[in-house]
MIMARTOR-518439 format. One line per field, with one value per residue (C-alpha): y, z, x; residue number from 1. Coordinates in pm, whole numbers, always signed. Last residue first. Example, Ala and Ser with C-alpha at 12.3 -4.5 7.8 and 13.67 -1.06 7.14 Angstrom:
! MIMARTOR-518439
north	c(-106/-450)
up	c(+714/+780)
east	c(+1367/+1230)
i	c(2/1)
! end
This chain:
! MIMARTOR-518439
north	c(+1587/+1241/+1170/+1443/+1215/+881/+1074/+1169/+818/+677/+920/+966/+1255/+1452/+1737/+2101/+2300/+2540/+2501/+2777/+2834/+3126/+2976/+3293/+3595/+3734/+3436/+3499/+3103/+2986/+2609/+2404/+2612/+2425/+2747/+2723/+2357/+2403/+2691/+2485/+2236/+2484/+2635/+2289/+2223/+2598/+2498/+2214/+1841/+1695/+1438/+1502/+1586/+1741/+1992/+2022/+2159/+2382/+2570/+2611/+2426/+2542/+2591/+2439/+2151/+1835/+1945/+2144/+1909/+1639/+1796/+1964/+1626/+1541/+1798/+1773/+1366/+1492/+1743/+1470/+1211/+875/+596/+339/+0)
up	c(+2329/+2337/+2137/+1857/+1789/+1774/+1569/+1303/+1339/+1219/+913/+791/+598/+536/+266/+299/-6/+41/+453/+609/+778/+985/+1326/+1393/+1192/+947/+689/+653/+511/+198/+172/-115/-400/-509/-397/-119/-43/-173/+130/+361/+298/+311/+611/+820/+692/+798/+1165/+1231/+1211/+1069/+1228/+1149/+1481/+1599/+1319/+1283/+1646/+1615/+1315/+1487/+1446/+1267/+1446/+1431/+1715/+1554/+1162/+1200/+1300/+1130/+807/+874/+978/+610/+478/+663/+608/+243/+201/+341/+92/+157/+213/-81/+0)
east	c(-641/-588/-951/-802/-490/-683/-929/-643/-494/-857/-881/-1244/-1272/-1569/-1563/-1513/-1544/-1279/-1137/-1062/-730/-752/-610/-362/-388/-78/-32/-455/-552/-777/-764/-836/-734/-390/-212/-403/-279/+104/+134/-28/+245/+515/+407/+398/+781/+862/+668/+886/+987/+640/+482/+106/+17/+315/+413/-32/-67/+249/+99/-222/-523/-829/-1175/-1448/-1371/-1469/-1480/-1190/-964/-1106/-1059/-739/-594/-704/-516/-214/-186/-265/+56/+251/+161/-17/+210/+137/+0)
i	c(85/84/83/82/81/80/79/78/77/76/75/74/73/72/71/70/69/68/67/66/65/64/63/62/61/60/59/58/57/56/55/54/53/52/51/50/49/48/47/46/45/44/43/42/41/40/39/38/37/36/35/34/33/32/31/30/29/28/27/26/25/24/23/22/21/20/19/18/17/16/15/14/13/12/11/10/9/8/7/6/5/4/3/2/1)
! end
C-alpha cells in the first residue's frame, strides 16, 4: 500500500480538526500531529494547499485556515490524535 503524501496527512488532519472543534489548528498543532519536524515544513504544505485552492488562510492571523469545499474525511490516526487531546 502506498504511504499517503505529506501534504494529504495535513489535509485530512485539517478535516477532522476542523470538523470536531471548528476551528483550525495552529501551526504547532499540525508539526506534531502530522509528524512533521517544524513549523517551515507545516508552512510549506499549507502553502502548496491554497495554492492548489483548497484552503484559503490569513499568513498574518492565527487559526484562519478555512477550509474550500469542505468534505468529510475519515482518518482513524487523526481521531486517535483528537480523542488524546
Amino acid at each position: 500500500m502506498k504511504k499517503a503524501s505529506t501534504t494529504k496527512r495535513v489535509l485530512a488532519f485539517l478535516r477532522e480538526y476542523i470538523g470536531q472543534k471548528d476551528y483550525a489548528p495552529s501551526i504547532r498543532e499540525i508539526a506534531r500531529c502530522c509528524g512533521l519536524p517544524g513549523t517551515a515544513t507545516v508552512w510549506y504544505h499549507l502553502n502548496k494547499l491554497a495554492w492548489a485552492g483548497v484552503i484559503r488562510r490569513d499568513s498574518r492571523v492565527a487559526r484562519s485556515i478555512v477550509l474550500v469545499g469542505r468534505q468529510p474525511v475519515t482518518c482513524k490516526a487523526c481521531l486517535r490524535i483528537l480523542a488524546k487531546q
